[in-house]
Structures are given as structure tokens and as C-alpha cells.
N, CA, C and O atoms as CSV, one atom per row, in Angstrom:
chain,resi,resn,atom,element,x,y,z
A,1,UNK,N,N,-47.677,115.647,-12.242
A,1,UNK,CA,C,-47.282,115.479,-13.615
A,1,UNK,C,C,-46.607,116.764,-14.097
A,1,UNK,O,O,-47.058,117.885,-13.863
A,2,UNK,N,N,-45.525,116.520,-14.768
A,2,UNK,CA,C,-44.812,117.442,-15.387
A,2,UNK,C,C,-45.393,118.582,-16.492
A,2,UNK,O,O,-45.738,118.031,-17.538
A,3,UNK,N,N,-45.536,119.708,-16.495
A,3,UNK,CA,C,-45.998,120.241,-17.724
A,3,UNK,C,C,-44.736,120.137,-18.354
A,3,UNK,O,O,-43.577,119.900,-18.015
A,4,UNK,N,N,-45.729,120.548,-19.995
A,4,UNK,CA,C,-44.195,120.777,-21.191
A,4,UNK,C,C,-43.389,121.742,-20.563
A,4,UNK,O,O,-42.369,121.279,-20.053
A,5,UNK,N,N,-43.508,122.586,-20.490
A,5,UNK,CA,C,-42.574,123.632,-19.868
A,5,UNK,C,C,-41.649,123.638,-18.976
A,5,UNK,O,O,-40.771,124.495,-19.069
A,6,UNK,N,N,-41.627,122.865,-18.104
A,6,UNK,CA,C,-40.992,122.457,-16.763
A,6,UNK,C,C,-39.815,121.403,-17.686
A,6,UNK,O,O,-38.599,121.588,-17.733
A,7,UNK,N,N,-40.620,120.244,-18.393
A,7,UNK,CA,C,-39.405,119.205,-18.757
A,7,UNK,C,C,-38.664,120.477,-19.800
A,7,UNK,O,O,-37.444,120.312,-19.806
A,8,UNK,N,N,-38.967,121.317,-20.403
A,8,UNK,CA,C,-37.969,121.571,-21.529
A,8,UNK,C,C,-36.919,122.381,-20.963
A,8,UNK,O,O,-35.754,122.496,-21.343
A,9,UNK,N,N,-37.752,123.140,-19.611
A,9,UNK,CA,C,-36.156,123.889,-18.770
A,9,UNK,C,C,-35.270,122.877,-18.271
A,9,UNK,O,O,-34.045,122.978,-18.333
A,10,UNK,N,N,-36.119,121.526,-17.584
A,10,UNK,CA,C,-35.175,120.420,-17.012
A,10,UNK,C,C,-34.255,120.193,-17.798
A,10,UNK,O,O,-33.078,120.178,-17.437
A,11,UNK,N,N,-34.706,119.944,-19.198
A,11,UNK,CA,C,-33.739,119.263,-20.483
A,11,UNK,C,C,-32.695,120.122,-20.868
A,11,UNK,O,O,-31.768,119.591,-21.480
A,12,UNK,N,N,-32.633,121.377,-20.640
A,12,UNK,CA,C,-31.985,122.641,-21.009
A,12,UNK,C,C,-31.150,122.647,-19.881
A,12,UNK,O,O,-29.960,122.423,-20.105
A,13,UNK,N,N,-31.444,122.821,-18.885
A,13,UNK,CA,C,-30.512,122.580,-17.709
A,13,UNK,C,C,-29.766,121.069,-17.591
A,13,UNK,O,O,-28.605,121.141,-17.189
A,14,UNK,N,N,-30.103,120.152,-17.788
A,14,UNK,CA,C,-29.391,119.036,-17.902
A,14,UNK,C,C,-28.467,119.051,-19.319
A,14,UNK,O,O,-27.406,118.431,-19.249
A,15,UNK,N,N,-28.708,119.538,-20.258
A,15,UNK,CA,C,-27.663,119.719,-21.447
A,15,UNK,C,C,-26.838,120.451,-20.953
A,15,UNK,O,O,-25.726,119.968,-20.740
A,16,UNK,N,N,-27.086,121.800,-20.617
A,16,UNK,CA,C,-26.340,122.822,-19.991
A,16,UNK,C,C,-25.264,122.053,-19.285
A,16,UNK,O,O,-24.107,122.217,-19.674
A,17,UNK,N,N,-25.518,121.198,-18.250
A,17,UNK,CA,C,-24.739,120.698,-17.062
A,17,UNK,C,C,-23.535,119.756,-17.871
A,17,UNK,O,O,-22.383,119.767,-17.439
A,18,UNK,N,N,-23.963,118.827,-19.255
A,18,UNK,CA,C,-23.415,117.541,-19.641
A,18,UNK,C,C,-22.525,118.552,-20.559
A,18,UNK,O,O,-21.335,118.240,-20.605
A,19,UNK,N,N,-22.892,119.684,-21.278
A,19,UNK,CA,C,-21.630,120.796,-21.736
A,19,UNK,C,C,-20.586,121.092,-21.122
A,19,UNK,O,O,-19.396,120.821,-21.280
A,20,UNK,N,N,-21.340,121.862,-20.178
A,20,UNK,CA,C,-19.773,121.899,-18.976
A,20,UNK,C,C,-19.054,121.224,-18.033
A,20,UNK,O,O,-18.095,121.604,-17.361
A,21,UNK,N,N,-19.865,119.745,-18.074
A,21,UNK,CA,C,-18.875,118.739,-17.498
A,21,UNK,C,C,-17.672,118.255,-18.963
A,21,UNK,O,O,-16.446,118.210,-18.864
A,22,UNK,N,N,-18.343,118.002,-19.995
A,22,UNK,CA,C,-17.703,118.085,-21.172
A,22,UNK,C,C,-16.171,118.404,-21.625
A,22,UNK,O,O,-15.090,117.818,-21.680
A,23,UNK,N,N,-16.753,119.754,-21.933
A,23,UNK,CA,C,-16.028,121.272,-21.798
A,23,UNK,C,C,-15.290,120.910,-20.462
A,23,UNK,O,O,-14.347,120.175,-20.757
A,24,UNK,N,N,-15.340,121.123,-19.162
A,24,UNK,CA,C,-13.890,120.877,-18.134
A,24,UNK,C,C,-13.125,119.459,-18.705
A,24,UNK,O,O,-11.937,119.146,-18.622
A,25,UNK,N,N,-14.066,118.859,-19.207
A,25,UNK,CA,C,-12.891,117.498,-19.391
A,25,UNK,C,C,-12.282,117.844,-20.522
A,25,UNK,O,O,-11.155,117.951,-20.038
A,26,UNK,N,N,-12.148,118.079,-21.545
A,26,UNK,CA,C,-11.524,118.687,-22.692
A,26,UNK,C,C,-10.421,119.567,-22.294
A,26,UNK,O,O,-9.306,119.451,-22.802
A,27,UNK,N,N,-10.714,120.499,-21.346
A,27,UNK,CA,C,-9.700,121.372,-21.172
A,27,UNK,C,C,-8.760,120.620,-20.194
A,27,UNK,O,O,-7.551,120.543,-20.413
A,28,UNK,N,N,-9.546,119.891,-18.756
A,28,UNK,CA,C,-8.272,119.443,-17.948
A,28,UNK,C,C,-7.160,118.218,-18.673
A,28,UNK,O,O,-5.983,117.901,-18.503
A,29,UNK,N,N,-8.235,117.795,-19.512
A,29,UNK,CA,C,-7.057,116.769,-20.550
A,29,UNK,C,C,-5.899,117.478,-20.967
A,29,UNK,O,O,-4.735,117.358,-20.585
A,30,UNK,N,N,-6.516,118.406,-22.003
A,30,UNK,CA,C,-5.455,119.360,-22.735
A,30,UNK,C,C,-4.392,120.179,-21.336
A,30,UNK,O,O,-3.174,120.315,-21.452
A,31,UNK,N,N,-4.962,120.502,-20.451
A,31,UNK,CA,C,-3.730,120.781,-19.876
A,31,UNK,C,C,-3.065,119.387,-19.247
A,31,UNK,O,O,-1.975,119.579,-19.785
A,32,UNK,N,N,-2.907,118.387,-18.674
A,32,UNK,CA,C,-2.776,117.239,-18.551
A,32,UNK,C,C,-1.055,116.995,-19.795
A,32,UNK,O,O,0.161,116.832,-19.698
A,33,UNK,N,N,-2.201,117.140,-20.886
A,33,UNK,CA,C,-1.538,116.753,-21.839
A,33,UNK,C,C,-0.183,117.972,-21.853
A,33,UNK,O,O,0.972,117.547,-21.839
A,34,UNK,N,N,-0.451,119.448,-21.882
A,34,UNK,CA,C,0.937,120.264,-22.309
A,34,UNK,C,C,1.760,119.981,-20.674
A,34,UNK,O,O,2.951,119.671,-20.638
A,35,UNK,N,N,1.254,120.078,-19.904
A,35,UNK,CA,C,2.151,119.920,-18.871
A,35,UNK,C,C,2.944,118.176,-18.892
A,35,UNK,O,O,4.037,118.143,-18.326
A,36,UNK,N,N,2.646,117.369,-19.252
A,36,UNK,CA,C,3.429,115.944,-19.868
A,36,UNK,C,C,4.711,116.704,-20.947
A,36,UNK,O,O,5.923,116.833,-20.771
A,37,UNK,N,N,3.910,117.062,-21.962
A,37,UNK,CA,C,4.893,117.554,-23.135
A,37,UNK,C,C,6.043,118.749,-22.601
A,37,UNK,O,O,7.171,118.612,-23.075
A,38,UNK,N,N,5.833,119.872,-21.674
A,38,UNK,CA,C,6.781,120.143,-20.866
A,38,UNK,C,C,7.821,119.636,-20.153
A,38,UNK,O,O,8.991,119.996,-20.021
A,39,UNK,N,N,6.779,118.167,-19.446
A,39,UNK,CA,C,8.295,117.568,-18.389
A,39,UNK,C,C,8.847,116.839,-19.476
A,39,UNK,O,O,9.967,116.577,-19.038
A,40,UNK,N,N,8.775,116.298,-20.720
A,40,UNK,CA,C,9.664,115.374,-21.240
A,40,UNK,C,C,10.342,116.307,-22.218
A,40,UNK,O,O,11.079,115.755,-23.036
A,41,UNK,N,N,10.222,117.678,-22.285
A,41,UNK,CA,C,11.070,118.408,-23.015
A,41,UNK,C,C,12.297,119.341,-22.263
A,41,UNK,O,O,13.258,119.885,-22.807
A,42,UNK,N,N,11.926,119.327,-20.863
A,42,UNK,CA,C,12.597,119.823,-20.245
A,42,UNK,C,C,13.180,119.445,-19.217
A,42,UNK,O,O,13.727,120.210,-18.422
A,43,UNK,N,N,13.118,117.975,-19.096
A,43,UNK,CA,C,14.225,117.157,-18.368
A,43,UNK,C,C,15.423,116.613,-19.381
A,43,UNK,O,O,15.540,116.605,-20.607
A,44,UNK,N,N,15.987,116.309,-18.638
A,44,UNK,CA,C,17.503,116.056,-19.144
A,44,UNK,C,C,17.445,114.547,-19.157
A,44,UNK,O,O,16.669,113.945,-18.415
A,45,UNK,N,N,18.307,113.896,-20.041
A,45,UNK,CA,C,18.277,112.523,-19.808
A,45,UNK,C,C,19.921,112.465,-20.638
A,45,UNK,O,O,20.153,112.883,-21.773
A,46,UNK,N,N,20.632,112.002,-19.952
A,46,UNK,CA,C,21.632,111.612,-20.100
A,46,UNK,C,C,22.702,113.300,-20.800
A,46,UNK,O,O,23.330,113.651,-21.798
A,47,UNK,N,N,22.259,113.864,-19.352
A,47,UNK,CA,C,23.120,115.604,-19.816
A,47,UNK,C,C,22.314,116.220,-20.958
A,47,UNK,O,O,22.549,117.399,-21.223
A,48,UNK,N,N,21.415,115.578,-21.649
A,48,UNK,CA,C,20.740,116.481,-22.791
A,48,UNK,C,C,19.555,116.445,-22.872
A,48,UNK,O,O,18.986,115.417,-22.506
A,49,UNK,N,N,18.632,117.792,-23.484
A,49,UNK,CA,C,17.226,118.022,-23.322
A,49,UNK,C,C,17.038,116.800,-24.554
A,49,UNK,O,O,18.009,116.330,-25.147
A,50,UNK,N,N,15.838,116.447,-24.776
A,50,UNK,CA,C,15.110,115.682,-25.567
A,50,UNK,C,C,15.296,116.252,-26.868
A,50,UNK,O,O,14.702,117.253,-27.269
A,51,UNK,N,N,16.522,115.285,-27.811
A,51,UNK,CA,C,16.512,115.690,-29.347
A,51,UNK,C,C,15.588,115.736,-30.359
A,51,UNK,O,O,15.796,116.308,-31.429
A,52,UNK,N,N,14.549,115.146,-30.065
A,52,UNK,CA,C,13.642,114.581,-31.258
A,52,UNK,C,C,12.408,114.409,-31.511
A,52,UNK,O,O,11.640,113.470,-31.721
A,53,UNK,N,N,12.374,115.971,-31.420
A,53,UNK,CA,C,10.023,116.387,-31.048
A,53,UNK,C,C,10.162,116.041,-32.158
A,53,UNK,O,O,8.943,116.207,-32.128
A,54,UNK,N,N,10.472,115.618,-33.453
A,54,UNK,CA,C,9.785,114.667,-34.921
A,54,UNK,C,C,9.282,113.640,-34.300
A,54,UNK,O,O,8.185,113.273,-34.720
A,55,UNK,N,N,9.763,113.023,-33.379
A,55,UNK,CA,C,9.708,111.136,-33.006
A,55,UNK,C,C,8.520,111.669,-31.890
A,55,UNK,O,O,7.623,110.845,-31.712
A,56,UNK,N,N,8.447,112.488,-31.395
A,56,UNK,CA,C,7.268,112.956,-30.177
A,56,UNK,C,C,6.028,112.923,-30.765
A,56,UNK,O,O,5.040,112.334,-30.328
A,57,UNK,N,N,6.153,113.904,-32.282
A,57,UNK,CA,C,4.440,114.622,-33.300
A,57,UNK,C,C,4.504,112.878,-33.534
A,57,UNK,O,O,3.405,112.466,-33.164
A,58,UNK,N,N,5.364,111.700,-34.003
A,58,UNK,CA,C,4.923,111.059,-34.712
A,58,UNK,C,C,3.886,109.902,-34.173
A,58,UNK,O,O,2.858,109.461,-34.687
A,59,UNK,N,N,4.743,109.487,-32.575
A,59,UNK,CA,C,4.201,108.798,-31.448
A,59,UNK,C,C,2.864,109.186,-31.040
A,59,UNK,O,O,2.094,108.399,-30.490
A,60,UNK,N,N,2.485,110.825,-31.400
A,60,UNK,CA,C,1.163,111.610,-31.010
A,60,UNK,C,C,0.164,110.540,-31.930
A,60,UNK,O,O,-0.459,109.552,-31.542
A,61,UNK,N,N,0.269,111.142,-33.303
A,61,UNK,CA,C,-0.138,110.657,-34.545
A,61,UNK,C,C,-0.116,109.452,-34.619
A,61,UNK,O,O,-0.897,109.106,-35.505
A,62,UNK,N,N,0.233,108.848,-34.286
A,62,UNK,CA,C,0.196,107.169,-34.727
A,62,UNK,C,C,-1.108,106.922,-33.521
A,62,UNK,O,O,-2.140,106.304,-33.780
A,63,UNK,N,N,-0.778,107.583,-32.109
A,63,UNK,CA,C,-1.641,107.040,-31.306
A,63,UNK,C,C,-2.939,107.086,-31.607
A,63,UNK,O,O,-3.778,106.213,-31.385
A,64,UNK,N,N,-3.120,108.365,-32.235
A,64,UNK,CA,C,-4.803,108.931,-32.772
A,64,UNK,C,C,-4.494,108.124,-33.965
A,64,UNK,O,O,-5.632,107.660,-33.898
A,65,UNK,N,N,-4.100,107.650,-34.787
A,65,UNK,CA,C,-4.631,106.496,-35.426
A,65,UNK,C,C,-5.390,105.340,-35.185
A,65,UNK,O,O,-6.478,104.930,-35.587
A,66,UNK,N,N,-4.139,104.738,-34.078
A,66,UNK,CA,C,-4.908,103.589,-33.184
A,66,UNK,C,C,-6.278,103.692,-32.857
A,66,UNK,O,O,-7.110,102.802,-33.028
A,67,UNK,N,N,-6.524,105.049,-32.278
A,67,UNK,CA,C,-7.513,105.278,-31.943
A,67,UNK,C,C,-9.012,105.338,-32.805
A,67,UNK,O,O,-10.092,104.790,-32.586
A,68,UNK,N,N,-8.420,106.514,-34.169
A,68,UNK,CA,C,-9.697,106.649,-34.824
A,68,UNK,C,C,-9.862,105.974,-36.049
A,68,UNK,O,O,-10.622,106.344,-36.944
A,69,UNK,N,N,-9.045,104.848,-36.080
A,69,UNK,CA,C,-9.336,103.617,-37.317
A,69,UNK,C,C,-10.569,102.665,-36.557
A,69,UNK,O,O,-11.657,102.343,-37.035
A,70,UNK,N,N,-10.053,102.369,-35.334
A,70,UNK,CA,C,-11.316,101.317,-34.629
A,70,UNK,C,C,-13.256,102.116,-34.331
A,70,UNK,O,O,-14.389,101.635,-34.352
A,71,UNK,N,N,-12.676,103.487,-34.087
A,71,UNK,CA,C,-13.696,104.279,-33.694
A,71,UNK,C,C,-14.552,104.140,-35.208
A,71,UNK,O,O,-15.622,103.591,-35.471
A,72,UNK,N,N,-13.584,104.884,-36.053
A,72,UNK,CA,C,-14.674,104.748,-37.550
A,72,UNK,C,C,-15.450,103.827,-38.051
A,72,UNK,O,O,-16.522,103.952,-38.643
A,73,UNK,N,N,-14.462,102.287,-37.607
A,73,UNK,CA,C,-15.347,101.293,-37.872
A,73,UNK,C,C,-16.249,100.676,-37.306
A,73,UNK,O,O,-16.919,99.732,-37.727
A,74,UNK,N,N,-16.292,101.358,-36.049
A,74,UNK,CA,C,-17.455,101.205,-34.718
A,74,UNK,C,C,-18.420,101.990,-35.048
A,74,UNK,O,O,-19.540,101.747,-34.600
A,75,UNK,N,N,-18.209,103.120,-35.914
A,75,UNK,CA,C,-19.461,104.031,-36.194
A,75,UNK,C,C,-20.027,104.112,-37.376
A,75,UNK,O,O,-20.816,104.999,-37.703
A,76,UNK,N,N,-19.514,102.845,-38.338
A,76,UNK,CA,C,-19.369,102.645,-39.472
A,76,UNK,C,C,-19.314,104.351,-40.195
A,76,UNK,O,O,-20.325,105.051,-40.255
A,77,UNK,N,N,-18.352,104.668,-40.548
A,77,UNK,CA,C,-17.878,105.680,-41.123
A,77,UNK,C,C,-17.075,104.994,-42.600
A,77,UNK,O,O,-16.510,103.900,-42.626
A,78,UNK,N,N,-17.188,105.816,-43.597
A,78,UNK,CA,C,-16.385,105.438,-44.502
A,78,UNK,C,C,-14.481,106.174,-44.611
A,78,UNK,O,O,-14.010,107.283,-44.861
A,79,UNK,N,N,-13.946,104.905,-44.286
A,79,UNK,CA,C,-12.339,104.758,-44.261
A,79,UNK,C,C,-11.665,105.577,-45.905
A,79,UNK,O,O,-10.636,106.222,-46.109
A,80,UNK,N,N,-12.491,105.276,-46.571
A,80,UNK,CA,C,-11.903,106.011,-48.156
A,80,UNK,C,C,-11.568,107.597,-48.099
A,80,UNK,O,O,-12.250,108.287,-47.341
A,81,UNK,N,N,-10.718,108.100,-48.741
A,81,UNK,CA,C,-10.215,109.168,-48.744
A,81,UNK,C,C,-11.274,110.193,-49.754
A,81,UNK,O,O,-11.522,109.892,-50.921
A,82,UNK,N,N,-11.664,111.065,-49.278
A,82,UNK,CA,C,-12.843,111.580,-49.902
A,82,UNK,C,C,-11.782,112.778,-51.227
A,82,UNK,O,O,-11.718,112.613,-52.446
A,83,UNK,N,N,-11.205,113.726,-50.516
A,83,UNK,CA,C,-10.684,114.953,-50.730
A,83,UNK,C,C,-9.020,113.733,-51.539
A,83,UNK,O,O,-8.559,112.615,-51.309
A,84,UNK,N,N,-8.671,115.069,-52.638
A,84,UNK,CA,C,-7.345,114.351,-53.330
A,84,UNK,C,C,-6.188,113.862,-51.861
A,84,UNK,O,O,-6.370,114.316,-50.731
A,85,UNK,N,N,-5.215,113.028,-52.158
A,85,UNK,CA,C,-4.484,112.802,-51.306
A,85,UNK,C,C,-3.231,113.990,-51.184
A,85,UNK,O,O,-2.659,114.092,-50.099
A,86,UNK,N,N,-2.902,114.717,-52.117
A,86,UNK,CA,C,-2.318,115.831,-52.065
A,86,UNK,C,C,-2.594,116.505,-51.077
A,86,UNK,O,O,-1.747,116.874,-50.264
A,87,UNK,N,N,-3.944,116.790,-50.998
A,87,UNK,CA,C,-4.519,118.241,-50.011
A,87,UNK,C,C,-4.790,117.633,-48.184
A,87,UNK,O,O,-5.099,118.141,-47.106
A,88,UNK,N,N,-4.443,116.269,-48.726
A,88,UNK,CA,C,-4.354,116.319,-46.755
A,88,UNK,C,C,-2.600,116.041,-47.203
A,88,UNK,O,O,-2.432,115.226,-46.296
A,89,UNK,N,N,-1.541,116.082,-47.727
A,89,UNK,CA,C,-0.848,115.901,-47.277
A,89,UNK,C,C,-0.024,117.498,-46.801
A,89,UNK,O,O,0.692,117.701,-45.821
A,90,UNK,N,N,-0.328,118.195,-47.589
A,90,UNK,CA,C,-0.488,119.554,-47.026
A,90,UNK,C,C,-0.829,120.143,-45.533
A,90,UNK,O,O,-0.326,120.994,-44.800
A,91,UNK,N,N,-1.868,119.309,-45.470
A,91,UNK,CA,C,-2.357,119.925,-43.979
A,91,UNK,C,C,-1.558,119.176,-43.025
A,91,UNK,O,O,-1.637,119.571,-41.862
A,92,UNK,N,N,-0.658,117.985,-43.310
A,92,UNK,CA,C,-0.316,116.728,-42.646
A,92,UNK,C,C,0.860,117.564,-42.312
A,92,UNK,O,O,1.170,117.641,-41.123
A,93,UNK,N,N,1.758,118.384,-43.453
A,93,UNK,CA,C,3.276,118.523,-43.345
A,93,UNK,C,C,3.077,120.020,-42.210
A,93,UNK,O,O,3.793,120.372,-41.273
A,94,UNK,N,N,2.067,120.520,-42.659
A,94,UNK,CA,C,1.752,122.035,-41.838
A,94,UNK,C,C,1.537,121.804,-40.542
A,94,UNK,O,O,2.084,122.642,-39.825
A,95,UNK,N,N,1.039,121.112,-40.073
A,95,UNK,CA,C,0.453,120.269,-38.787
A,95,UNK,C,C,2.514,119.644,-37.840
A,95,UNK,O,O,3.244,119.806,-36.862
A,96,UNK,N,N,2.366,118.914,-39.203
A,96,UNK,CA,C,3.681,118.219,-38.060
A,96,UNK,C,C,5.028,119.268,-37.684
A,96,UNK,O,O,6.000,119.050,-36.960
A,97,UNK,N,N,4.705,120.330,-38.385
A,97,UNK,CA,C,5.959,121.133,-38.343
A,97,UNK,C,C,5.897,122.364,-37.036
A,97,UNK,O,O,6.792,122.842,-36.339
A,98,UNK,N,N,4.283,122.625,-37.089
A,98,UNK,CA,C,3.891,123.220,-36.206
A,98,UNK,C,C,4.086,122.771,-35.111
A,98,UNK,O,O,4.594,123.431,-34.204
A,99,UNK,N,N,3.604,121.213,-34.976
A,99,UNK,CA,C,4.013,120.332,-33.572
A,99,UNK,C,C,5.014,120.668,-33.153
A,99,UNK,O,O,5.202,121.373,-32.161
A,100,UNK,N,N,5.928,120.117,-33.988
A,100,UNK,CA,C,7.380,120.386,-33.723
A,100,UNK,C,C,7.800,121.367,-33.193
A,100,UNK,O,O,8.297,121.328,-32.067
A,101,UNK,N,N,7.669,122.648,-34.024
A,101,UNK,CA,C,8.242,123.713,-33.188
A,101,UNK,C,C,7.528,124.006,-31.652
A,101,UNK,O,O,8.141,124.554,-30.735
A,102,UNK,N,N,6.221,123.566,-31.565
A,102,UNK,CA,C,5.789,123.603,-30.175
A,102,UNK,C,C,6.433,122.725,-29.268
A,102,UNK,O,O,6.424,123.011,-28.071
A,103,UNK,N,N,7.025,121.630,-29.698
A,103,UNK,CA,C,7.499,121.035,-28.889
A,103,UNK,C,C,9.181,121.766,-28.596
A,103,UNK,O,O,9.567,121.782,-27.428
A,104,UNK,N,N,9.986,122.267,-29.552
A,104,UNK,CA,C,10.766,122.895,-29.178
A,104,UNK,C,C,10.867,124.197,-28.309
A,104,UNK,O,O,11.591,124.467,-27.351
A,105,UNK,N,N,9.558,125.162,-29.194
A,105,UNK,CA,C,9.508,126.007,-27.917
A,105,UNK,C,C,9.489,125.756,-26.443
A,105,UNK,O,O,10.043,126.610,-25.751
A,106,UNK,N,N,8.885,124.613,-25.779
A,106,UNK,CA,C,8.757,124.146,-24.538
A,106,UNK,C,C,10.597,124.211,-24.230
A,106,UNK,O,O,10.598,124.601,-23.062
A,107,UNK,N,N,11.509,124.112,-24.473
A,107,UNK,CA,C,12.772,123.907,-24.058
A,107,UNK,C,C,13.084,125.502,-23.464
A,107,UNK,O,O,13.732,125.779,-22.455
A,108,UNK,N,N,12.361,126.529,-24.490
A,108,UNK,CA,C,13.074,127.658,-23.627
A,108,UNK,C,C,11.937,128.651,-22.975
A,108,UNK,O,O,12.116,129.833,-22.679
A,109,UNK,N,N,10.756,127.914,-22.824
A,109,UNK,CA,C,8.881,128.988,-22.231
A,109,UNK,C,C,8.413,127.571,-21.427
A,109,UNK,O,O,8.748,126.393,-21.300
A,110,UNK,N,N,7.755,128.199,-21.138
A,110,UNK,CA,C,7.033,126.888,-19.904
A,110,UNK,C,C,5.988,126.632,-20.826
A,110,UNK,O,O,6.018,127.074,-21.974
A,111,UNK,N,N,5.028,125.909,-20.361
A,111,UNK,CA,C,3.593,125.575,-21.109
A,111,UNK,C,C,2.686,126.860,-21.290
A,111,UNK,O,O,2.260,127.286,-22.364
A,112,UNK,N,N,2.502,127.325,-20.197
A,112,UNK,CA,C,1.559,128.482,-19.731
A,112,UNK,C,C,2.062,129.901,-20.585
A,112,UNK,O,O,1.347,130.657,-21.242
A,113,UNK,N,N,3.606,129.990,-20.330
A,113,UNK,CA,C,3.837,130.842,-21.890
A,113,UNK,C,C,3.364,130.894,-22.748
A,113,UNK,O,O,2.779,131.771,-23.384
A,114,UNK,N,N,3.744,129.158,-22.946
A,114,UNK,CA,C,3.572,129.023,-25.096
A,114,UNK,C,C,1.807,129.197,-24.782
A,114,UNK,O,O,1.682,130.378,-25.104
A,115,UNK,N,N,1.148,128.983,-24.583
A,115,UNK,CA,C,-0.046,128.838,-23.850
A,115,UNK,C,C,-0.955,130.412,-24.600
A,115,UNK,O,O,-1.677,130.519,-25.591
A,116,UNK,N,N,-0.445,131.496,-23.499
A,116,UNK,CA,C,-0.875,132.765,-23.645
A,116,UNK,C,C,-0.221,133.526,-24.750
A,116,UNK,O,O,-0.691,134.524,-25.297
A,117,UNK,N,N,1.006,132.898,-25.037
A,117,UNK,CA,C,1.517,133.541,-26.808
A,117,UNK,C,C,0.624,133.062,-27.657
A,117,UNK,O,O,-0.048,133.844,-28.330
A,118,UNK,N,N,0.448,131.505,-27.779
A,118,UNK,CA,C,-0.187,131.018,-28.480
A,118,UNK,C,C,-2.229,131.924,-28.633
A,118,UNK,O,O,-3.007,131.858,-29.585
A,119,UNK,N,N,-2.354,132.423,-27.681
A,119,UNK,CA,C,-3.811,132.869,-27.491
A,119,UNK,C,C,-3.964,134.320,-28.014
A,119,UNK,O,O,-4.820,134.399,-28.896
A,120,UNK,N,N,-3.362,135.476,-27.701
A,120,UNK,CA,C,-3.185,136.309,-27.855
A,120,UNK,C,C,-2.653,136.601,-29.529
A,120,UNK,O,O,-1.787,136.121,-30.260
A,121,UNK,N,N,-3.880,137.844,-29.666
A,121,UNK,CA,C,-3.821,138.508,-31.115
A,121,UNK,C,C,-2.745,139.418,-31.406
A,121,UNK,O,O,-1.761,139.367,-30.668
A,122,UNK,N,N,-2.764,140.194,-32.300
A,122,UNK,CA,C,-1.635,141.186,-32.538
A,122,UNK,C,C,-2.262,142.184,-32.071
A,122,UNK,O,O,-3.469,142.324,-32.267
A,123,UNK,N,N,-1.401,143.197,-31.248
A,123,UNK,CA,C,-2.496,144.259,-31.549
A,123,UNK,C,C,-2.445,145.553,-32.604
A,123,UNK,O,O,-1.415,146.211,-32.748
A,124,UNK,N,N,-3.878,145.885,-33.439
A,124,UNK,CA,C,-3.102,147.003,-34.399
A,124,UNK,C,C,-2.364,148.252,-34.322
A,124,UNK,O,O,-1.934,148.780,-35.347
């Protein structure tokens, strides 16, 4: 028979383990994902790089809609807008513009560039 002690390291070590299986899947997605957003920014299709990272952030965004309209109502979450509609549209226009230029930067840095620019502080 198990003492308390034994199951609470087991349980600690088994969380431990379901974190960092987690955690690798999060990250190999996300790279998954910038290395996709690389090849379709930096192939050519018909003599020209890809005009239109707006139509890229929007295809993103719509998909995580699809996604977290069914999820909310699977977890019964409330769909109503809590915060004024102003103040997410703020975060909405800041967000898509940012996309954007990430998606443009990819035309002239690889992923792994924008990557380690993106990570790195200033230094004083």
C-alpha cells in the first residue's frame, strides 16, 4: 500500500511529465506554424511574393473563431461581450497590424530571425 507521501511525489511527477509533454506541443505547433507562414511568404507564385498578409491575419482569425465559438459553447462560457466594444476593438486593430507586419517581415528574415529579434531586449 501506498503511503501519502509516495502518491503525492507520484502525482508531482506525473503533472511534471503532462507539463512538458504540453509545453513541447505548444512550442512544436508554434514552430510548425512560423515555418508554414515563411514558405507561403516566400515563394513566388506567378513571378510575385504573396501580396496580401491582410487576407493571411484574416484567414488566421476567422479560423480561431471557428474554433472558439463551438469550444465556448461546449464549456458553456458566456458569448456576451463583457468589456465596452471599443476596447477590444483596439486590441483587434493593434493585433492585426502587428500580424501583418510579421507576415511581411518574413519576405526579407527567415522565421528564426524574426524569431530571435522578436525575443531579445534592448540592451541599456
Amino acid at each position: 500500500m501506498a503511503t501519502p507521501n509516495q502518491t503525492e511525489h507520484s502525482s508531482a511527477g506525473s503533472a511534471t511529465m503532462w507539463c512538458a509533454f504540453y509545453g513541447a506541443g505548444i512550442i512544436a505547433t508554434l514552430v510548425v506554424y512560423g515555418l508554414l507562414q515563411e514558405g507561403i511568404m516566400t515563394q513566388e507564385y506567378a513571378g510575385e511574393l504573396f501580396g496580401y498578409s491582410v487576407f493571411l491575419v484574416m484567414c488566421n482569425r476567422l479560423a480561431a473563431v471557428v474554433y472558439a465559438v463551438p469550444m465556448g459553447l461546449i464549456k458553456g462560457e458566456n458569448l456576451k461581450n463583457e468589456a465596452p466594444l471599443w476596447k477590444y476593438l483596439l486590441v483587434s486593430l493593434s493585433n492585426v497590424y502587428a500580424s501583418s507586419c510579421q507576415y511581411e517581415a518574413l519576405k526579407y528574415v527567415s522565421f528564426a530571425v524574426q524569431m530571435l529579434g522578436k525575443s531579445f531586449k534592448m540592451m541599456p
